[in-house]
BABA-99533 format. One line per field, with one value per residue (C-alpha): residue in one letter; y, x, z. Coordinates in steps of 0.02 Angstrom, whole numbers, plus 32768, in hexadecimal, padded with zeros to 4 digits. Layout:
// BABA-99533
code: [A, ...];
v: [Y, ...];
u: [X, ...];
w: [Z, ...];
***
This chain:
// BABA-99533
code: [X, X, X, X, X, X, X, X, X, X, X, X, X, X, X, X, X, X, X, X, X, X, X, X, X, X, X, X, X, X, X, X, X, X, X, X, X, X, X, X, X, X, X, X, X, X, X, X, X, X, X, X, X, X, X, X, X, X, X, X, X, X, X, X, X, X, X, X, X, X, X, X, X, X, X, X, X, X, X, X, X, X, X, X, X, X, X, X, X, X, X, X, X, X, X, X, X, X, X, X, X, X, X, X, X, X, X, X, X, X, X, X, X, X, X, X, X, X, X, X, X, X, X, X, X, X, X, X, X, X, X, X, X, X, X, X, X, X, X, X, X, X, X, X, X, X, X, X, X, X, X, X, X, X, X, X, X, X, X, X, X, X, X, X, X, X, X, X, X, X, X, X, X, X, X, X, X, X, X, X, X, X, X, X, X, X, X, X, X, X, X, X, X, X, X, X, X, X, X, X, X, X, X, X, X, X, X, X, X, X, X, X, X, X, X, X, X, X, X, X, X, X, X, X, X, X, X, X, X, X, X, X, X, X, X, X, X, X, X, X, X, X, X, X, X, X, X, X, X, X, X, X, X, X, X, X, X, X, X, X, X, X, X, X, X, X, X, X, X, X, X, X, X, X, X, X, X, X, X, X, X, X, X, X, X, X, X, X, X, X, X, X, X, X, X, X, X, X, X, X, X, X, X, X, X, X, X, X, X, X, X, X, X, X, X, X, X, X, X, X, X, X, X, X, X, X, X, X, X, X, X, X, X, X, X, X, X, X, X, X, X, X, X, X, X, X, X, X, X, X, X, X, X, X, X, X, X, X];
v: [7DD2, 7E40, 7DF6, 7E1C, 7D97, 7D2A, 7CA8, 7C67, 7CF6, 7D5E, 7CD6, 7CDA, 7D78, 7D57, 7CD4, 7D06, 7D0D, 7DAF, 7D90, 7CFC, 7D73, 7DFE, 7D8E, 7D42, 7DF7, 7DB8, 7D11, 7D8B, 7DF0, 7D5D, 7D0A, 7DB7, 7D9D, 7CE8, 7CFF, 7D8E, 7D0D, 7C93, 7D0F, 7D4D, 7DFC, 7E5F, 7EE7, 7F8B, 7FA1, 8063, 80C9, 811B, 81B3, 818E, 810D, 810F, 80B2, 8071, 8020, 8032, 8028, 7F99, 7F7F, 803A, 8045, 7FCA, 805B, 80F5, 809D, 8099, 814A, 8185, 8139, 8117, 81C1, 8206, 8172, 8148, 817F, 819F, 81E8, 816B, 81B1, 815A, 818A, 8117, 8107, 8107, 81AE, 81AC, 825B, 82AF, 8284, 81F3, 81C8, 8148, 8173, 8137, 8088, 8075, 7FF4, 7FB1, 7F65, 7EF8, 7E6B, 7E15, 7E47, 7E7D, 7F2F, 7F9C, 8037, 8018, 7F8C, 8003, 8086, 7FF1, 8028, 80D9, 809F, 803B, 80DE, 813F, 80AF, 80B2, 8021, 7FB1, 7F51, 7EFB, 7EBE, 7E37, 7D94, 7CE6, 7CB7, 7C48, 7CD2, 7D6F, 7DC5, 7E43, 7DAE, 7D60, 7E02, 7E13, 7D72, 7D7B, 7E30, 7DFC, 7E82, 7E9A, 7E4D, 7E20, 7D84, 7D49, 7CB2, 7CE6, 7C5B, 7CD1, 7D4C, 7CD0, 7D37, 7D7A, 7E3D, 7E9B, 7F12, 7E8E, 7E41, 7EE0, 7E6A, 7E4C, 7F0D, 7F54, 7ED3, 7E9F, 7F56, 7F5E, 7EBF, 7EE8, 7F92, 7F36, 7EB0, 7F35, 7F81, 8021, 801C, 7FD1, 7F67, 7F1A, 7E71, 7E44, 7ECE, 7EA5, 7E13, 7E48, 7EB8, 7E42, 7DC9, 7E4E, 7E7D, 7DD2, 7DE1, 7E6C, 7E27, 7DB3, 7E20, 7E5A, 7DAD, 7D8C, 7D0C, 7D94, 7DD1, 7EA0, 7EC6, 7E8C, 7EB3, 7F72, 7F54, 7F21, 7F99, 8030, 7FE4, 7FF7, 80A6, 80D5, 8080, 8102, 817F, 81BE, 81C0, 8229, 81D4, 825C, 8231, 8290, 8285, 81F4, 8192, 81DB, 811E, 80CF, 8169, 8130, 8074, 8090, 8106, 808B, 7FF8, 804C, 8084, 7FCB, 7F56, 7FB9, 7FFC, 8092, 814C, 818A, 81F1, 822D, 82C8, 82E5, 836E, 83E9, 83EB, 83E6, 847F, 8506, 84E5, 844C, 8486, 8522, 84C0, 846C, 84E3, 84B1, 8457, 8464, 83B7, 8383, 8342, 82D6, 8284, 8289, 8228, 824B, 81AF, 8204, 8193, 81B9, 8181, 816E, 81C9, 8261, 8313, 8361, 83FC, 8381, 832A, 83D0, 83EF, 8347, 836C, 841D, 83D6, 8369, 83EE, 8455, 83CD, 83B3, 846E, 844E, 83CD, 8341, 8297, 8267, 81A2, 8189, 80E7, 80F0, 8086, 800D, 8005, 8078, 8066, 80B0, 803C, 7FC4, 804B, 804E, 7F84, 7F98, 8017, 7FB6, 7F1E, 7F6D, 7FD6, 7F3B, 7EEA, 7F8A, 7F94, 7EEB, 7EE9, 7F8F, 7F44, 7EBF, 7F2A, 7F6F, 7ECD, 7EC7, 7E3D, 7E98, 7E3D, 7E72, 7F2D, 7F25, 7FED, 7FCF, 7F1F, 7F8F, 8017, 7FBB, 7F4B, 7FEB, 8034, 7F91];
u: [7B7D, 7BD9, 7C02, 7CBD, 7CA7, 7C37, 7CA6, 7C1E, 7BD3, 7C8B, 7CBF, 7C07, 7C31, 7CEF, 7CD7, 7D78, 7DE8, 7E12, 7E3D, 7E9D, 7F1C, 7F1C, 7F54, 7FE1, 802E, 80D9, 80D8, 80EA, 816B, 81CC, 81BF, 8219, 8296, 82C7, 82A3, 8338, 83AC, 839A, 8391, 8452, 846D, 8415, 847A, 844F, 84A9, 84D8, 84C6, 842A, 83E3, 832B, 82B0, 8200, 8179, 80E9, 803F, 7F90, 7F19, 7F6C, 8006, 805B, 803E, 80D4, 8142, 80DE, 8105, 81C2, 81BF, 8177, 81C4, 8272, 8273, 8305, 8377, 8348, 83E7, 8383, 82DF, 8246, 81BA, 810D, 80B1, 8035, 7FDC, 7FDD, 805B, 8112, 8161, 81CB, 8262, 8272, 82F6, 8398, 83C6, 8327, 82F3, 824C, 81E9, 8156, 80DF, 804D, 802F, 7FC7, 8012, 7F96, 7F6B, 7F5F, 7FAE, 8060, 8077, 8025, 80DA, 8155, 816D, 818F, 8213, 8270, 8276, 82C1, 8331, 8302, 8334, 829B, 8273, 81DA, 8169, 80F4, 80A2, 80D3, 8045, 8046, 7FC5, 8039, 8081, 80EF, 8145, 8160, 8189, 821E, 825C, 825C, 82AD, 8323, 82E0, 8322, 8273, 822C, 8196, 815C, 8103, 8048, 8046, 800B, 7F8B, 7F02, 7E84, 7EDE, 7EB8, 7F4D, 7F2F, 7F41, 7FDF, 8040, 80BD, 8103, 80F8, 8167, 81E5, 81E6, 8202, 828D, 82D8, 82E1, 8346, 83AE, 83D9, 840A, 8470, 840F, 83DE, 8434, 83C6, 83DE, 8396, 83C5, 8356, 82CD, 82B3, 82B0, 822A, 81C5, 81CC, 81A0, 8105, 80D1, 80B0, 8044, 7FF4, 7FB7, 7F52, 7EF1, 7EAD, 7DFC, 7E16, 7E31, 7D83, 7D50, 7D7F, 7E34, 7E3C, 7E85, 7E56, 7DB2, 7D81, 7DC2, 7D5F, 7CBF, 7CDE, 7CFD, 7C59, 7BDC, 7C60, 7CB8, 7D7B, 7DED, 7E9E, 7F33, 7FDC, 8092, 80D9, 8145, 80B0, 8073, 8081, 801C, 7F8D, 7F72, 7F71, 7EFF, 7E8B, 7E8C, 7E66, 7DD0, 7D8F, 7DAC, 7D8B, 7D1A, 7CB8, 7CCF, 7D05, 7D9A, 7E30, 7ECC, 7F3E, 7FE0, 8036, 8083, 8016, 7F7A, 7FB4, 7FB9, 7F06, 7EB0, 7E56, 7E0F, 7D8A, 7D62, 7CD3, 7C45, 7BE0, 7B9E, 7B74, 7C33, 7C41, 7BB5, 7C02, 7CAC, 7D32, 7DF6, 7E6E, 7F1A, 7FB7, 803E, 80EB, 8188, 823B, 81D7, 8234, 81F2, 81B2, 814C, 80FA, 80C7, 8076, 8015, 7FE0, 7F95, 7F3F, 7EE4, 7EBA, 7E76, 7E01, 7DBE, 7DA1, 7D41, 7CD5, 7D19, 7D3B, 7DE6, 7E13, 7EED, 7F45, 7FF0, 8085, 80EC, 818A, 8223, 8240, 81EE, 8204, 81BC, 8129, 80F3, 80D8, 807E, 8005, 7FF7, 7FD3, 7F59, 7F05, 7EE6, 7E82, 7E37, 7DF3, 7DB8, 7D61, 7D01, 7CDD, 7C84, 7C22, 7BE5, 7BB2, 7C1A, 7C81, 7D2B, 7D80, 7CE0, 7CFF, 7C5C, 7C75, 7D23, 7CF4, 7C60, 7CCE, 7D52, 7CD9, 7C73, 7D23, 7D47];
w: [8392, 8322, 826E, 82A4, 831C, 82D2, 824F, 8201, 81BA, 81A2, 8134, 80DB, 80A8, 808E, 7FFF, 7FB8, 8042, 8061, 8117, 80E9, 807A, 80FD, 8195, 80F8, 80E4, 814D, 80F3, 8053, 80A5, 80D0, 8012, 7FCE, 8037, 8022, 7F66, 7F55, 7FD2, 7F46, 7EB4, 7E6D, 7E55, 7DC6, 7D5F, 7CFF, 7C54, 7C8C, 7D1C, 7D3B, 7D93, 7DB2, 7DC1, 7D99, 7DC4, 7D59, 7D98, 7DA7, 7E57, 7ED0, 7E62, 7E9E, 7F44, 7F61, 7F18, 7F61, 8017, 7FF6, 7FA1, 8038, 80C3, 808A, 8033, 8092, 8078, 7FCA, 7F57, 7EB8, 7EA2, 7EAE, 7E38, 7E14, 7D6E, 7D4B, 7CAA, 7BE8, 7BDA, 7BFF, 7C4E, 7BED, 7C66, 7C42, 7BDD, 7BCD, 7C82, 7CC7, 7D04, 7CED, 7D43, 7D16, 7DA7, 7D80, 7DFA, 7D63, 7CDF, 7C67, 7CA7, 7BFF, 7C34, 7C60, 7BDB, 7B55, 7B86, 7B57, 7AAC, 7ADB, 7B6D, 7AF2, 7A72, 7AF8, 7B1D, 7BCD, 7C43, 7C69, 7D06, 7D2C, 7DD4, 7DA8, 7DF9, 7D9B, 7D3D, 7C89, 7C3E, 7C72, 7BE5, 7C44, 7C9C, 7BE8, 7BA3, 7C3A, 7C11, 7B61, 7B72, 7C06, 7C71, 7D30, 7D7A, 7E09, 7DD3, 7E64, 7E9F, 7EDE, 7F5D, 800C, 7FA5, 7F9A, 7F6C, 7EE1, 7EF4, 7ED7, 7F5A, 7FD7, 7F90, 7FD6, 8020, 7F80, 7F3D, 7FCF, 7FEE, 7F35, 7F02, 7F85, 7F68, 7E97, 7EDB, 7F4A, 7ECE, 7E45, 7EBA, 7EC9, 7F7E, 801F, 8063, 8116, 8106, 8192, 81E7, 817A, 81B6, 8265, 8230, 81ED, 827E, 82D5, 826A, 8284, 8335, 8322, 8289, 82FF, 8387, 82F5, 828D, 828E, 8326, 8397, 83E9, 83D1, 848F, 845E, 83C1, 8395, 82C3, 82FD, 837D, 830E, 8282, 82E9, 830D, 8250, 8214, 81BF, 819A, 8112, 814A, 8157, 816A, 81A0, 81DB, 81C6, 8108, 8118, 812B, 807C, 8025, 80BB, 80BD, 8007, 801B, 80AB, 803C, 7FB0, 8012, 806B, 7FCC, 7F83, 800A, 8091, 7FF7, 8070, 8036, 8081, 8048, 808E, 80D6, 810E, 8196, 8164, 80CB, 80FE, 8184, 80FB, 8092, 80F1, 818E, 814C, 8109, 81A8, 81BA, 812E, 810A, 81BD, 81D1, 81BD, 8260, 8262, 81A0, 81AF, 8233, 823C, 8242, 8287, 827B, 82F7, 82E2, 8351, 8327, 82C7, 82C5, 8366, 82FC, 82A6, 833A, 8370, 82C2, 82CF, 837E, 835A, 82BE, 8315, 83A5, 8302, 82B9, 837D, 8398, 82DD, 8336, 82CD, 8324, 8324, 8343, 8350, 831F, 8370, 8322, 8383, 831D, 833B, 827F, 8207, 8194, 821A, 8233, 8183, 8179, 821A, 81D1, 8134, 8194, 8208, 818A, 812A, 81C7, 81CA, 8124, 812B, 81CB, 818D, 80EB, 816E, 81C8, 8130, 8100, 8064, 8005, 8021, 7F80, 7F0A, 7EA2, 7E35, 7DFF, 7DD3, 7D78, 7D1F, 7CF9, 7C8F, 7C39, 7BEE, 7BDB, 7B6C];
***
């Protein structure tokens, strides 16, 4: 019996309950929105023009989803530009938010000081925790914040708190009254995502069991995710968590994009095809001209002899779509990171990395 079947030994290898936050992703969703029902509207001090985004690793990809995806209905522009430097844009008609679901990541607290020269307007993104300074720091500042409780991220990886990111990222715009947000619809999405959630928990054998079975079919490969540019955010997510929790190398492309540089170098090395496997993520309501792009990309990376697997969404919306993917890609990740025989929570590199960098 496969280890994706077998509880015992998945949750041997699971010590930190990876699954347990994965299969919690609409409990998260739901939290965000019953937190902003209960929360009273936030206010700017001025109008602004832009908003940019600040966080390292799992505390973006919230934003980069909603950049991506809502990109044609967002009023403002969305920008992410993590790290230690602030772009020279930035000025008094920008809110800046910083994202940290702990708190104490060094880069985007080490910029406060330079925000509050420029006179910037700050918002913040942060997890509730007694040993979080950013969440003091918003208090103490009275900074338009979103601190939430942790509660359905049991395994405390920030990558898998995503829940929180998207809707809490949302739900800050909506409550500063910088984006119309349907909560009403939201909620229908998430009920929605739910149901679907559920044909894909560990429970659910292989045979029946789409996350699973593509899982199976990805292990011993280096991926290669691809999908139309709306689904930018969710390529990325999808890269980082395979990196992260598969322990698996994978990276991302997007149509058109990838059309004018990408599949010219489908043809070395020569033992591509036997390395490399293409994810291709098909969504409803596209621009025909698009769908026709999609479809002759992956006729192009067939003719190259590369295998080409296709997850099809479900949801009419595309906002719907996106928390499908990032649900699904979550399983995905995790069930890889299984049949690689890895602790999906564990980053040892990472871990190494910032204690020689300390």
């Amino acid at each position: 019996m496969s280890i994706l079947d077998n509880p015992t030994k998945r949750l041997a290898l699971d010590s930190h309950k990876v699954g347990e936050s994965i299969a919690l992703l609409p409990n998260q969703l739901t939290q965000v929105l019953d937190d902003i029902k209960k929360q009273p509207k936030l206010k700017l001090s001025r109008p602004i023009n832009k908003i940019v985004v600040n966080g390292m690793g799992g505390s973006n990809l919230g934003a980069r989803l909603i950049a991506s995806i809502l990109a044609e209905k967002l009023p403002l522009p969305l920008l992410i530009e993590p790290g230690y430097t602030v772009p020279g844009y930035v000025d008094r008609e920008t809110l800046y938010i910083i994202s940290s679901y702990s708190g104490t990541t060094e880069e985007p607290l080490s910029v406060i000081p330079e925000l509050k020269k420029r006179h910037c307007q700050i918002a913040t993104i942060t997890a509730d925790s007694p040993n979080n300074p950013l969440a003091h720091l918003a208090r103490h500042n009275n900074w338009p914040a979103y601190i939430f409780d942790p509660r359905y991220n049991p395994c405390e990886q920030p990558r898998l708190g995503l829940g929180y990111a998207t809707f809490g990222l949302l739900g800050l715009l909506h409550q500063l009254q910088l984006y119309p947000w349907d909560i009403k619809i939201a909620r229908q999405l998430v009920k929605e995502l739910t149901k679907l959630n559920e044909t894909w928990l560990p429970e659910k054998p292989t045979n029946k069991n789409k996350a699973k079975e593509l899982a199976t079919k990805l292990y011993g490969r280096q991926i290669w995710l691809v999908g139309p540019d709306c689904l930018n955010g969710n390529l990325h997510i999808l890269r980082n968590q395979l990196n992260e929790t598969a322990k698996n190398l994978a990276n991302y492309l997007t149509v058109p994009e990838l059309n004018h540089y990408a599949m010219e170098g489908l043809s070395f090395p020569p033992n591509l095809p036997d390395t490399i496997i293409i994810l291709s993520f098909k969504v409803k309501g596209l621009p025909q001209r698009l769908e026709r792009r999609l479809y002759l990309t992956d006729k192009i990376f067939k003719q190259n002899k590369l295998p080409v697997l296709t997850y099809e969404t479900r949801s009419p919306s595309h906002l719907g779509a996106a928390l499908e993917i990032l649900a699904f890609g979550s399983w995905l990740s995790y069930y890889l990171g299984l049949l690689n025989g890895v602790d999906p929570a564990k980053i040892p590199w990472v871990d190494l990395f910032k204690k020689e960098l300390a």
